[in-house]
C-alpha positions as CSV (number, residue, x, y, z in Angstrom):
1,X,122.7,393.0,-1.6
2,X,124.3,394.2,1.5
3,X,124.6,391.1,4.6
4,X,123.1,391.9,8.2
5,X,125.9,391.7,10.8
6,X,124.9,390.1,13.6
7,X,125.6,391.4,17.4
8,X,127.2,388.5,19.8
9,X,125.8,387.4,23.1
10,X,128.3,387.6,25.6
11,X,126.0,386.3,28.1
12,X,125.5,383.5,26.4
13,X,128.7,382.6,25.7
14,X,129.8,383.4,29.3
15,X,126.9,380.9,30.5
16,X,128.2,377.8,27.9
17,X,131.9,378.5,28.7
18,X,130.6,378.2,32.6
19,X,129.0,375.5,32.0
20,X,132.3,373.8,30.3
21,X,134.3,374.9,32.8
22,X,132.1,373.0,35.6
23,X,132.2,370.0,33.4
24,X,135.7,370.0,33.1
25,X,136.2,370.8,37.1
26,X,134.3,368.1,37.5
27,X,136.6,365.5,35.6
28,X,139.7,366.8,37.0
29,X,138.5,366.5,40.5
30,X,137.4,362.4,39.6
31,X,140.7,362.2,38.3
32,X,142.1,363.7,41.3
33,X,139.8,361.5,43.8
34,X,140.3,358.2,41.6
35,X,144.3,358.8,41.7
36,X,143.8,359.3,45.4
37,X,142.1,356.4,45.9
38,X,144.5,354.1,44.1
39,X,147.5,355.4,45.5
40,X,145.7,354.9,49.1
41,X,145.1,351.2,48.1
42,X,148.4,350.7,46.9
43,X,150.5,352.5,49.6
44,X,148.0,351.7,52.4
45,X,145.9,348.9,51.3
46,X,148.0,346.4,49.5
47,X,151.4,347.8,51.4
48,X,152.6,344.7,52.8
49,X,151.7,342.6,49.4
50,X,153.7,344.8,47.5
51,X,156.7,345.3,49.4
52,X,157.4,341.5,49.5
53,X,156.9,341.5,45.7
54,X,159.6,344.2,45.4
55,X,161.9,342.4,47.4
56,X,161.6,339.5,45.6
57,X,161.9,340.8,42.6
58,X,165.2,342.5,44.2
59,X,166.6,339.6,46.2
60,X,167.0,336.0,45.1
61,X,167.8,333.0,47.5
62,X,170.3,330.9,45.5
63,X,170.8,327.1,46.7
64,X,174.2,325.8,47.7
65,X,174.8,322.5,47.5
66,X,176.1,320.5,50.7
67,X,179.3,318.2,50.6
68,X,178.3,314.6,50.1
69,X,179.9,312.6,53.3
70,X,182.6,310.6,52.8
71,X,182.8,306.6,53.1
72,X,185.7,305.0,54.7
73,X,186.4,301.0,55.2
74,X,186.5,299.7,59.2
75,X,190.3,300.4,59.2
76,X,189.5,304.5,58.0
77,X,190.9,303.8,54.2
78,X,189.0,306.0,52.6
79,X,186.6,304.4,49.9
80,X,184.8,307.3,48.0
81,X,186.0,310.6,48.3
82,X,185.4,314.4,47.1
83,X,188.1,315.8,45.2
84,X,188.0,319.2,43.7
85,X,188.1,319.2,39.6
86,X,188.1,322.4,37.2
87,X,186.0,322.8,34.5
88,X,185.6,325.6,32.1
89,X,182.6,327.7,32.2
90,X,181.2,330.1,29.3
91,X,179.1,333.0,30.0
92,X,177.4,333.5,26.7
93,X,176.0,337.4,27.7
94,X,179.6,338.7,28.1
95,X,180.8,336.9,24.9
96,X,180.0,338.8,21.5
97,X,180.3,336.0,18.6
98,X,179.6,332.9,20.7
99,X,180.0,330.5,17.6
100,X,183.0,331.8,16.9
101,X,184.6,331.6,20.5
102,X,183.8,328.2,21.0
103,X,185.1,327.8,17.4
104,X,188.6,329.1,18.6
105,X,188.3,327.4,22.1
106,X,188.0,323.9,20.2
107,X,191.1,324.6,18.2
108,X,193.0,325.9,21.7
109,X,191.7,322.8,23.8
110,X,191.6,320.2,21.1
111,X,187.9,318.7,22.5
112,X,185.2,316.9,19.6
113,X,182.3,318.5,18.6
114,X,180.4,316.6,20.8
115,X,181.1,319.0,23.4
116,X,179.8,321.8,21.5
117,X,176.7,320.2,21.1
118,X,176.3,319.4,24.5
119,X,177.2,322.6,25.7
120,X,174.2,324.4,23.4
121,X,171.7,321.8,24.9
122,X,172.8,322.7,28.1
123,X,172.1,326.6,27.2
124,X,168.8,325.9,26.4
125,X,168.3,325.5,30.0
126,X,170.1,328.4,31.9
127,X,169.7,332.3,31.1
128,X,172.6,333.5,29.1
129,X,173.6,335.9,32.0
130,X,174.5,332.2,34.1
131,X,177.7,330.2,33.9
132,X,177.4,327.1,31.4
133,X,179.9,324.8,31.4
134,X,182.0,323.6,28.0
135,X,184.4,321.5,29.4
136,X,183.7,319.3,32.7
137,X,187.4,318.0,34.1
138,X,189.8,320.1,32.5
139,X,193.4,318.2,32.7
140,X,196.6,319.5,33.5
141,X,197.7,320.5,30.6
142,X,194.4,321.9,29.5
143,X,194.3,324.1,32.1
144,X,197.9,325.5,31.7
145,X,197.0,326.5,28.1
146,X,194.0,328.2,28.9
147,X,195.7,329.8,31.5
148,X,198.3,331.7,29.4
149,X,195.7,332.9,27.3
150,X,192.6,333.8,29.1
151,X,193.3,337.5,28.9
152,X,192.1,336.6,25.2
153,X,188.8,335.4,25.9
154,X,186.2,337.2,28.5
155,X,183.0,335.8,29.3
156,X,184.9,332.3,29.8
157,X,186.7,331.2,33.5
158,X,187.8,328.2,35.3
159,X,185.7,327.0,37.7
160,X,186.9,324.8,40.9
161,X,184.1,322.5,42.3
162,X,183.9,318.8,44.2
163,X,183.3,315.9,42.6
164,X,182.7,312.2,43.5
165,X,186.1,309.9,43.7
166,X,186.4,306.3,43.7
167,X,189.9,306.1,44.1
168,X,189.9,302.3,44.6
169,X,188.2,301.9,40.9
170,X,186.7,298.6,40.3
171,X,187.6,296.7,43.9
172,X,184.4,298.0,45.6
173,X,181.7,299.1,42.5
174,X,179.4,296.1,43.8
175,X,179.5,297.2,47.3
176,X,180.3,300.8,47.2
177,X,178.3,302.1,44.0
178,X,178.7,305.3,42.5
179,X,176.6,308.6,41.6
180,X,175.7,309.9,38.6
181,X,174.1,313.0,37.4
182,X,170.5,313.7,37.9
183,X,168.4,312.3,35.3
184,X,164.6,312.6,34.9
185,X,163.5,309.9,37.0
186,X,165.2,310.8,39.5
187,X,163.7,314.3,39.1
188,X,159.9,313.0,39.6
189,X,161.1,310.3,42.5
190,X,162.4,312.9,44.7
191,X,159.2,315.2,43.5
192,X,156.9,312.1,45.1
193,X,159.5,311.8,48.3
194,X,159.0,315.7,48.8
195,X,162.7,316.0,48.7
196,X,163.0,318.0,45.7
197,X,163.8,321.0,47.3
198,X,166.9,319.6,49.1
199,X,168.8,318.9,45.6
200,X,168.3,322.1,44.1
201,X,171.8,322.7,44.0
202,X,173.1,318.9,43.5
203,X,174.1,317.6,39.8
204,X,174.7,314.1,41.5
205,X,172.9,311.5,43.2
206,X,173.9,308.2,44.7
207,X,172.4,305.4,41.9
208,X,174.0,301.9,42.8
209,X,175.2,300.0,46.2
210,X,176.2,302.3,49.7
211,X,175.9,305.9,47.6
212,X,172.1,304.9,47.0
213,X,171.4,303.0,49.9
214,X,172.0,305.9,52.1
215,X,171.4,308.5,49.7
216,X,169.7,310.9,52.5
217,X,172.4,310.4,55.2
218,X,175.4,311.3,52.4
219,X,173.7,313.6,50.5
220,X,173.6,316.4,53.4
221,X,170.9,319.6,53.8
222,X,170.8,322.1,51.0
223,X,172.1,325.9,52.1
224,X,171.2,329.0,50.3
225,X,172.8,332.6,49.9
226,X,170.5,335.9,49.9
227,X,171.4,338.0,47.0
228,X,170.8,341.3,45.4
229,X,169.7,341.3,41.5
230,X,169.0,343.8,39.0
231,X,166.9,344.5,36.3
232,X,168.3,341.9,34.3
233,X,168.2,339.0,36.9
234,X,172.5,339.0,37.6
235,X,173.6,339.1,41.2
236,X,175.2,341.5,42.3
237,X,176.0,341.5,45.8
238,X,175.5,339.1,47.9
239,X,173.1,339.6,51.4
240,X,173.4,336.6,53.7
241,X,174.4,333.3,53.8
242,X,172.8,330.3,55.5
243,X,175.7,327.4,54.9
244,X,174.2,323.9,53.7
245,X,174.6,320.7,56.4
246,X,177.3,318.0,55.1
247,X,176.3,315.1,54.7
248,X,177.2,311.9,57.1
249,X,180.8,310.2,56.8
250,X,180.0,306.5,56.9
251,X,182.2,303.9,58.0
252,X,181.3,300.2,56.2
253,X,182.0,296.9,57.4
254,X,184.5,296.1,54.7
255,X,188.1,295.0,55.0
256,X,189.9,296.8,52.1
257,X,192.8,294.2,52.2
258,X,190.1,291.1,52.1
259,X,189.1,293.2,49.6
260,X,191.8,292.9,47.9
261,X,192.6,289.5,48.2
262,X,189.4,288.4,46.7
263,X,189.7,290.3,43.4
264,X,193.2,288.7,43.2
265,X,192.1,284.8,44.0
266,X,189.3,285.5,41.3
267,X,191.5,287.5,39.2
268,X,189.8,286.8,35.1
269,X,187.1,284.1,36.8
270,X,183.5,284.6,36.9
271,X,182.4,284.5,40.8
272,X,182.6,286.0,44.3
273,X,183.8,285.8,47.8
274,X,182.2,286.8,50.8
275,X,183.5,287.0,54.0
276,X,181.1,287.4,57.1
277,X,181.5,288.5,60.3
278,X,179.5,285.1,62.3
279,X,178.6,287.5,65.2
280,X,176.9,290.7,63.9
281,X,176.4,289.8,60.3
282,X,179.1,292.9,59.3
283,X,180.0,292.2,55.8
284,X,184.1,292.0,55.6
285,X,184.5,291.0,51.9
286,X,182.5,291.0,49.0
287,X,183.3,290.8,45.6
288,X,181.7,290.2,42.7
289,X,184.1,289.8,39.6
290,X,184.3,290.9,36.5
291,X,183.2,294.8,37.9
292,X,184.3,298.6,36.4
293,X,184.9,301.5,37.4
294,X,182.4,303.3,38.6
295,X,183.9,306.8,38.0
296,X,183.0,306.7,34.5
297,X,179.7,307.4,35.6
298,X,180.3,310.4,37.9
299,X,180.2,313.0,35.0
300,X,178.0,311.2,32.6
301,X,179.8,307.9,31.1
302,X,180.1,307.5,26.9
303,X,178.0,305.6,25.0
304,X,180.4,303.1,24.0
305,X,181.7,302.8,27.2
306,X,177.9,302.1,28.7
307,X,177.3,299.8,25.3
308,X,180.7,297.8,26.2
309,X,179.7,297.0,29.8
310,X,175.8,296.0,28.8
311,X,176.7,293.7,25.8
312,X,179.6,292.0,27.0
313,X,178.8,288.1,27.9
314,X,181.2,288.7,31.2
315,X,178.1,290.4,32.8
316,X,179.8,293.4,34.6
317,X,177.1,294.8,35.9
318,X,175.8,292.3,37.4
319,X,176.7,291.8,41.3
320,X,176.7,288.5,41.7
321,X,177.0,288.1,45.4
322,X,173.3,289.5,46.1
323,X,171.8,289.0,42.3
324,X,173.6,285.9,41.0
325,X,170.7,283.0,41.2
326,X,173.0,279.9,41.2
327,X,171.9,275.9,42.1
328,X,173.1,275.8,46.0
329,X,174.1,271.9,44.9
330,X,175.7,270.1,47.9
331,X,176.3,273.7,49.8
332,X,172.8,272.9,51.3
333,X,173.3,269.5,52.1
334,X,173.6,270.3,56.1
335,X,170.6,271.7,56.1
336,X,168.6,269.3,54.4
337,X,170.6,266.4,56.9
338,X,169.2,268.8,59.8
339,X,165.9,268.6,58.2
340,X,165.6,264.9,58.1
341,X,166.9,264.8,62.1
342,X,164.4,267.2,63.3
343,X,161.4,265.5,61.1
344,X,162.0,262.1,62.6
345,X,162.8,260.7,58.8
346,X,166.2,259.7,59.6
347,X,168.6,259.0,63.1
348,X,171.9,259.8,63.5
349,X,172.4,255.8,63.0
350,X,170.0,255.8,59.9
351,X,172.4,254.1,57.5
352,X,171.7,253.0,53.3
353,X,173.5,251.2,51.0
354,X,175.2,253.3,48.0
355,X,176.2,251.9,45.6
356,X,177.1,254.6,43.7
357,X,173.2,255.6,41.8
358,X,169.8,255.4,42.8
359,X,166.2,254.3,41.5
360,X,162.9,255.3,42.4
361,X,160.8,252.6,42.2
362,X,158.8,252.2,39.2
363,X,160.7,254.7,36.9
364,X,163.3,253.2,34.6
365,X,166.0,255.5,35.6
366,X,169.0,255.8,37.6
367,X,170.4,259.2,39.8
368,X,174.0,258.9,39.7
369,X,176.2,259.5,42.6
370,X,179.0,262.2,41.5
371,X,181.5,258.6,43.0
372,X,180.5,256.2,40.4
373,X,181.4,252.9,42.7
374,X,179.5,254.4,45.1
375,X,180.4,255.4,48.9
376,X,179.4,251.7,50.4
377,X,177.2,252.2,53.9
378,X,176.3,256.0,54.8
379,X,174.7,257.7,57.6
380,X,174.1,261.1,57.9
381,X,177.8,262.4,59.0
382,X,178.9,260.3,56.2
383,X,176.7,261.6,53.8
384,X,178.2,265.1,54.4
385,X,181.6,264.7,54.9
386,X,181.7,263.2,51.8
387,X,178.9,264.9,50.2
388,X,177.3,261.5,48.9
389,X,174.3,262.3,46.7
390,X,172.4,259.0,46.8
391,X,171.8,259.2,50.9
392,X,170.0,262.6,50.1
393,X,168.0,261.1,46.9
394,X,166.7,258.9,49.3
395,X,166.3,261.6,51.9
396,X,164.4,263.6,49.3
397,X,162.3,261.3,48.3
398,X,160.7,260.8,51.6
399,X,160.3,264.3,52.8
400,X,158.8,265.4,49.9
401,X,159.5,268.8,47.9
402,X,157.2,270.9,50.1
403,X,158.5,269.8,53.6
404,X,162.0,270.7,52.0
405,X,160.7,274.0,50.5
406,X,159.0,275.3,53.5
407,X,162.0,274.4,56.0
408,X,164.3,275.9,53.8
409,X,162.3,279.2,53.7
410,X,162.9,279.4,57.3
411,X,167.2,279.4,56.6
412,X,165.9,282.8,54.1
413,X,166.2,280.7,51.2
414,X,163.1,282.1,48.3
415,X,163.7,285.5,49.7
416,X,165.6,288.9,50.5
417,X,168.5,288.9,53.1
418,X,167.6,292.3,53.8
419,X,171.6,292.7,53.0
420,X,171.6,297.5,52.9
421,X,171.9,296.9,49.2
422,X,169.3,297.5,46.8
423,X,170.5,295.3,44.1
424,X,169.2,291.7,45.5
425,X,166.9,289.6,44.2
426,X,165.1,286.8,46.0
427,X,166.5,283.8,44.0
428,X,163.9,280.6,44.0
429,X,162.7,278.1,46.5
430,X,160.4,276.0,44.5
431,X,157.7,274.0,45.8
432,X,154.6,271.6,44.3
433,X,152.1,274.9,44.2
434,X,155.3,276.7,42.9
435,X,155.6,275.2,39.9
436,X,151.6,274.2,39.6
437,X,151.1,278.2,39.3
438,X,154.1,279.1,37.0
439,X,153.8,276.1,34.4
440,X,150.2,274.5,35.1
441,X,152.5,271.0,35.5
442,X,152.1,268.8,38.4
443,X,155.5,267.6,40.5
444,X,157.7,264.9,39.6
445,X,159.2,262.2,41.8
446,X,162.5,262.8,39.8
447,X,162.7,266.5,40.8
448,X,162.6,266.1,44.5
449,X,165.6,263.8,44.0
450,X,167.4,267.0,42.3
451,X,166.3,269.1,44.9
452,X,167.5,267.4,47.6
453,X,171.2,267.6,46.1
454,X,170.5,271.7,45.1
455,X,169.8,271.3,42.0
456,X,166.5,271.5,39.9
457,X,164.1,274.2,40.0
458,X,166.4,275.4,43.0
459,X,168.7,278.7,43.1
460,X,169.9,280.8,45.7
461,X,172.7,283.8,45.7
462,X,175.5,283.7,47.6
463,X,174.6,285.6,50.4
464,X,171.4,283.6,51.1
465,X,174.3,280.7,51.3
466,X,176.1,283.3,53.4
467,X,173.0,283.4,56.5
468,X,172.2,280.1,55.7
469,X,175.5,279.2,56.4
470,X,175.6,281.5,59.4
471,X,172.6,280.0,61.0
472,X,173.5,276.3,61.3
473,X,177.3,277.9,62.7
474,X,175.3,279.7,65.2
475,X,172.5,277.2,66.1
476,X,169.4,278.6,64.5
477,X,170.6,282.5,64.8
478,X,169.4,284.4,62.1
479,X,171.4,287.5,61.5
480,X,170.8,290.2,59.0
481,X,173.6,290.8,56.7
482,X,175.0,294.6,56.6
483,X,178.1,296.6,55.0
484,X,177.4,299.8,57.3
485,X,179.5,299.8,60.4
486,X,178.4,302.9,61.5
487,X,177.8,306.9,60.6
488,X,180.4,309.9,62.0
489,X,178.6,312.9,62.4
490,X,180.2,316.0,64.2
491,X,183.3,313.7,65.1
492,X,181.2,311.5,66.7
493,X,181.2,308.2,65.6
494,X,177.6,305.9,65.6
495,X,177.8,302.0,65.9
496,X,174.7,300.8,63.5
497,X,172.4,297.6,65.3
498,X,172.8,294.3,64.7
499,X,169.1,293.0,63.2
500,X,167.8,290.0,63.8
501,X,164.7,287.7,62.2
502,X,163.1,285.1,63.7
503,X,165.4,282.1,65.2
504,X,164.8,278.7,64.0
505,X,164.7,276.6,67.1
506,X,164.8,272.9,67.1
507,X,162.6,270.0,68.6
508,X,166.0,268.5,69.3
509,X,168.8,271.2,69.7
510,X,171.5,268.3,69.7
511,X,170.9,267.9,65.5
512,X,172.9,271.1,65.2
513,X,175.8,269.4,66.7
514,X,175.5,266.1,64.5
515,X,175.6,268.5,61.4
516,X,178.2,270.9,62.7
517,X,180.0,267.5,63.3
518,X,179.9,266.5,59.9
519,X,180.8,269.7,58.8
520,X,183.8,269.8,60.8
521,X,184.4,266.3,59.2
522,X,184.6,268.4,55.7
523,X,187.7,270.2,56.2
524,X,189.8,268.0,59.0
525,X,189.1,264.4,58.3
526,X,191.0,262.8,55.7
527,X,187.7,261.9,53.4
528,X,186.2,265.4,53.9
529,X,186.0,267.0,50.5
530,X,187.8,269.8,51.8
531,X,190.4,268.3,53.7
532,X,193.2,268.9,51.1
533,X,192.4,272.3,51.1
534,X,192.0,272.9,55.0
535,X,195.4,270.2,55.9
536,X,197.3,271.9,58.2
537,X,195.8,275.2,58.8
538,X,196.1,276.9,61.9
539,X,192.7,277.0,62.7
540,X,190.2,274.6,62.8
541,X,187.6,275.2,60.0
542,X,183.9,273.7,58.9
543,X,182.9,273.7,55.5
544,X,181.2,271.8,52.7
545,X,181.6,271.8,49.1
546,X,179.7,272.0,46.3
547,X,179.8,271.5,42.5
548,X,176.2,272.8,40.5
549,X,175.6,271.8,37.3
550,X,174.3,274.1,34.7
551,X,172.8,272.0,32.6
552,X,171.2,268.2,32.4
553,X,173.4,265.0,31.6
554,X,172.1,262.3,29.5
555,X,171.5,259.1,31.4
556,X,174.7,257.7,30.1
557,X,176.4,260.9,29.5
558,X,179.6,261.6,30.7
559,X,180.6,265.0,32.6
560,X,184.1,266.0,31.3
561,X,184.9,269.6,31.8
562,X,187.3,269.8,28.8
563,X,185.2,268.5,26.6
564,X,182.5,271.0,26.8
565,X,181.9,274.9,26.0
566,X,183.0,276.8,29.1
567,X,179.4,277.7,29.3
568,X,178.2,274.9,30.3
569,X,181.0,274.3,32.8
570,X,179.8,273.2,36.3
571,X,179.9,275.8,39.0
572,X,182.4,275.3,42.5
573,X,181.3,276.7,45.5
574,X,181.9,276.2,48.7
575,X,180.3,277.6,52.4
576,X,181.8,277.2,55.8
577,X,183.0,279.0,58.8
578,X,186.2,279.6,61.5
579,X,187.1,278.2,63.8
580,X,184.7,275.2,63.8
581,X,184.3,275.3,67.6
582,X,183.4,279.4,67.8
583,X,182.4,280.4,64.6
584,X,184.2,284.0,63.9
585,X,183.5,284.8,60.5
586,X,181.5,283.1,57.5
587,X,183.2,282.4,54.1
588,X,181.1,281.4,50.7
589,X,183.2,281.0,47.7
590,X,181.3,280.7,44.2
591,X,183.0,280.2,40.6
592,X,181.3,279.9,37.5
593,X,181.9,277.5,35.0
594,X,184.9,276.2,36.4
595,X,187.4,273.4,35.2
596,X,187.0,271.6,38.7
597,X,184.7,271.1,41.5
598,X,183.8,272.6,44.6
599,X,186.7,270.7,46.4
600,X,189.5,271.3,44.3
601,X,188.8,274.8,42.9
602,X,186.7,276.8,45.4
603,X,187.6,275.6,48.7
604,X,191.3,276.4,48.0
605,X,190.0,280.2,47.6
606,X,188.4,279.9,51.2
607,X,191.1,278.8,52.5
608,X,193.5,281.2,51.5
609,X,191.1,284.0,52.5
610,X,190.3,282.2,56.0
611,X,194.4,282.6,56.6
612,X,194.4,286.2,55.8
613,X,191.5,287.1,57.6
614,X,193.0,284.6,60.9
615,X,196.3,286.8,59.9
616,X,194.1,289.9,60.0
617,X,192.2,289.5,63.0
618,X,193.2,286.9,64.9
619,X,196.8,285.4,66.5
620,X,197.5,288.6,68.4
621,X,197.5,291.0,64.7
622,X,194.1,291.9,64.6
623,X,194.2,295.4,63.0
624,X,193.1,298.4,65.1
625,X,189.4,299.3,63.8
626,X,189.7,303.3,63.7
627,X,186.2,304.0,63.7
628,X,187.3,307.8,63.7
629,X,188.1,307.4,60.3
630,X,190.7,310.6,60.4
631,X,191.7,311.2,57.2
């Protein structure tokens, strides 16, 4: 059967291919209008927005870190110091086989595999395009090995930066301190302080004595360099710079020869010296012995070496001029003398009979006197200059523990010196509610009789015996002890202010010169306790002695100092001041566990620092103070 053909429409075809047409139109011109639109709101609209994000994405600030000031004695020796130091930095994107270059540098350098592994936790941290360091100090002849070949190794350079010097070592780590690289703590404290932004740059931070203390005067202002990126983040010119502020030179109190001195008297001995300056408060001396050397922790010290200084029974770390809490013993005798003046207990005339112990009444047991035949009649004057322990049992017994304590309290025993340290701790003043509130017990008759000798409950540092010392030298000044002298900034040298508390002022103000009187007596009268150590200076001197025991005797117990473990050893301290009549400078001498007292082993000490310092700064030799410090 033959098919019908059919005849096309062209005008319906022409109308659906119209229609199509339109439709499309239609889309294109949306299309059109839409990518109008956007390109309006993003050239016009969001202009501004976007051209800041483009620069930032093509310019980076980078921080640069500021020099840390320096820190000079009063005489300009320099004490801490920048000094430049090369380490060896690895760019891992320029390097091919990293594994195997480090592999080869080990071999070249000879360093453990320590290193390596420190290095790869290090990279976790930085883009690979970034400088990682391998090796931190590289030493002489390090360096001149890498040097010949590192035509043999790209992606890997010597680097030249600063680093923290203490080139005295261990003489001032007590005083001075040290910095140590930024840990995580520190991280989040200077997030709280909002000063975060202002160590982007550092790797170090000040973490013990001065370098803490004034942290934000040494550390300086961070700078920052504009640079140009690309699209993989490098740098790759560099736009501006704004230079980052130094930080403050400081110039401290210290005497670096005193210094000396000290750490030579103490030599192997457990102790310190402090020397004082009686007008302003200016620390001259102070050292704490045994110390270290605080530049093992400038770079990150070793484990063993951190291990060695925390278990060692010497106590290295421990500064103990501001944290050592020793029995003052007799060293507060003149102040508990002044005490019984000023409270009407006892006269200058008020006289007992020693006889070489004493008894409370009703308690079947006697307080020795460190003179077993006793010192015969005693008064007050007596009672110091030959530091008689039975007048001040008696004493003690009728002021009672809480007159002591809170009259004390006002010399700044029980608390902070306010010393520009942060390592100090307030020692203990006890009292009756004291001890009612740390041990539920009541107060014994038998303990005020060990207070009123320094012992007991009792402790103090040495530079609470320091201003206490101070403040019967000058009459019921209270000064504030300080190591800073003063900051240089822009050549310009800043004296710091002398800080004061609150006087202690007398009902009577001639008791300070019956006590300075029998402290005098001490070092110049021929049954002072000191006098063999003072005969014959040329100054005059006042001073008094004391020997604290570190543990109990029996009732009929025998001290003998060879016979015991050097542990339990009494300590010899001694306190006084020069010259007796003007008081100059302040001296506290403190030895643990030694084989004498405070007479024959620590007041030898004072004196031969006394003559230095007299040396020093006295008899027409007193060294010029260049509070320039020039280098």
């Amino acid at each position: 059967m033959r098919q019908r053909t059919h005849i096309r429409d062209h005008d319906t075809e022409a109308a659906v291919f119209g229609r199509r047409v339109l439709v499309a139109m239609v889309i294109v011109v949306a299309a059109f209008v839409a990518l109008a639109s956007n390109m309006y709101h993003l050239q016009v609209s969001e202009h501004n927005e976007l051209q800041t994000r483009s620069n930032d994405n093509r310019i980076k600030l980078l921080p640069l870190a500021p020099n840390r000031g320096l820190i000079y004695d009063r005489n300009g020796v320099l004490l801490a110091e920048n000094t430049p130091i090369y380490s060896l930095d690895v760019t891992p994107e320029e390097i091919d086989d990293l594994d195997s270059t480090l592999s080869q540098l080990q071999k070249l350098l000879s360093f453990p595999d320590t290193t390596i592994d420190r290095f790869y936790r290090n990279l976790k941290n930085q883009r690979r395009f970034n400088n990682v360091p391998l090796l931190d100090d590289l030493n002489e002849q390090q360096l001149a090995i890498f040097a010949a070949q590192q035509h043999k190794y790209p992606g890997v350079s010597i680097e030249a930066r600063l680093i923290r010097n203490y080139p005295h070592k261990e003489l001032l780590t007590h005083a001075v301190g040290y910095v140590a690289k930024i840990n995580r703590n520190d991280v989040e404290k200077l997030r709280e302080s909002g000063e975060l932004p202002n160590y982007a740059a550092s790797r170090t931070i000040g973490k013990l004595g001065i370098e803490k203390y004034y942290e934000k005067e040494l550390h300086g202002e961070v700078g920052y360099q504009s640079v140009e990126v690309n699209n993989r983040g490098r740098a790759v010119r560099t736009l501006s710079i704004e230079a980052p502020t130094p930080g403050q030179d400081i110039v401290l109190e210290l005497d670096l020869e005193l210094q000396r001195k000290a750490a030579e008297l103490l030599g192997e001995q457990r102790g310190s010296i402090i020397l004082m300056d009686a007008t302003t408060g200016g620390i001259l001396s102070m050292t704490s012995t045994p110390s270290y050397d605080p530049n093992w922790f400038v770079n990150g010290i070793s484990v063993k070496q951190y291990q060695s200084l925390l278990n060692s029974t010497q106590s290295p770390l421990l500064n103990r001029v501001t944290q050592g809490a020793y029995p003052p013993a007799s060293t507060v005798k003149p102040q508990i003398g002044l005490l019984g003046l000023e409270d009407g207990t006892i006269t200058e005339k008020t006289r007992i009979w020693d006889p070489g112990w004493f008894e409370i009444k009703g308690v079947d047991r006697r307080y020795r006197d460190w003179l077993a035949w006793g010192h015969g009649w005693v008064d007050v004057e007596t009672a110091i200059t030959e530091s008689c322990d039975t007048f001040y049992y008696d004493l003690a017994l009728k002021l009672g523990v809480d007159k002591i304590s809170s009259f004390m309290e006002q010399f700044g025993f029980g608390q902070k010196t306010g010393i520009d340290l942060h390592e100090e701790v307030s020692a203990l003043m006890p009292s009756r509610g004291w001890k009612r509130a740390r041990f539920g017990q009541p107060w014994y008759a038998g303990e005020t009789l060990s207070v009123g000798i320094g012992q007991s409950y009792w402790t103090a540092t040495p530079m609470q015996l320091a201003v206490a010392t101070a403040m019967v030298a000058n009459k019921g000044e209270h000064l504030v002890p300080r190591l800073l002298k003063g900051k240089i900034q822009d050549g310009e040298f800043e004296e710091a202010l002398i800080t004061h508390r609150e006087p202690l002022k007398l009902k009577d103000s001639n008791n300070w010169e019956i006590i300075t009187k029998a402290m005098r007596n001490v070092n110049m009268e021929q049954k002072g306790t000191a006098q063999s150590a003072f005969k014959d200076a040329p100054y005059s001197s006042a001073g008094k002695t004391g020997t604290a025991q570190v543990r109990s005797l029996g009732q009929e117990e025998e001290y003998n100092a060879e016979d015991i473990a050097e542990r339990y050893r009494d300590n010899a301290m001694y306190v006084g001041y020069a010259p007796a009549d003007d008081p100059k400078v302040i001296v506290v001498v403190t030895i643990e566990n030694s084989l004498g007292g405070g007479g024959s082993v620590a007041a030898p000490v004072a004196r031969k620092m006394l003559d230095l310092w007299h040396t020093r700064f006295n008899n027409g030799n007193k060294q010029q103070e260049n509070t320039n410090a020039d280098d």
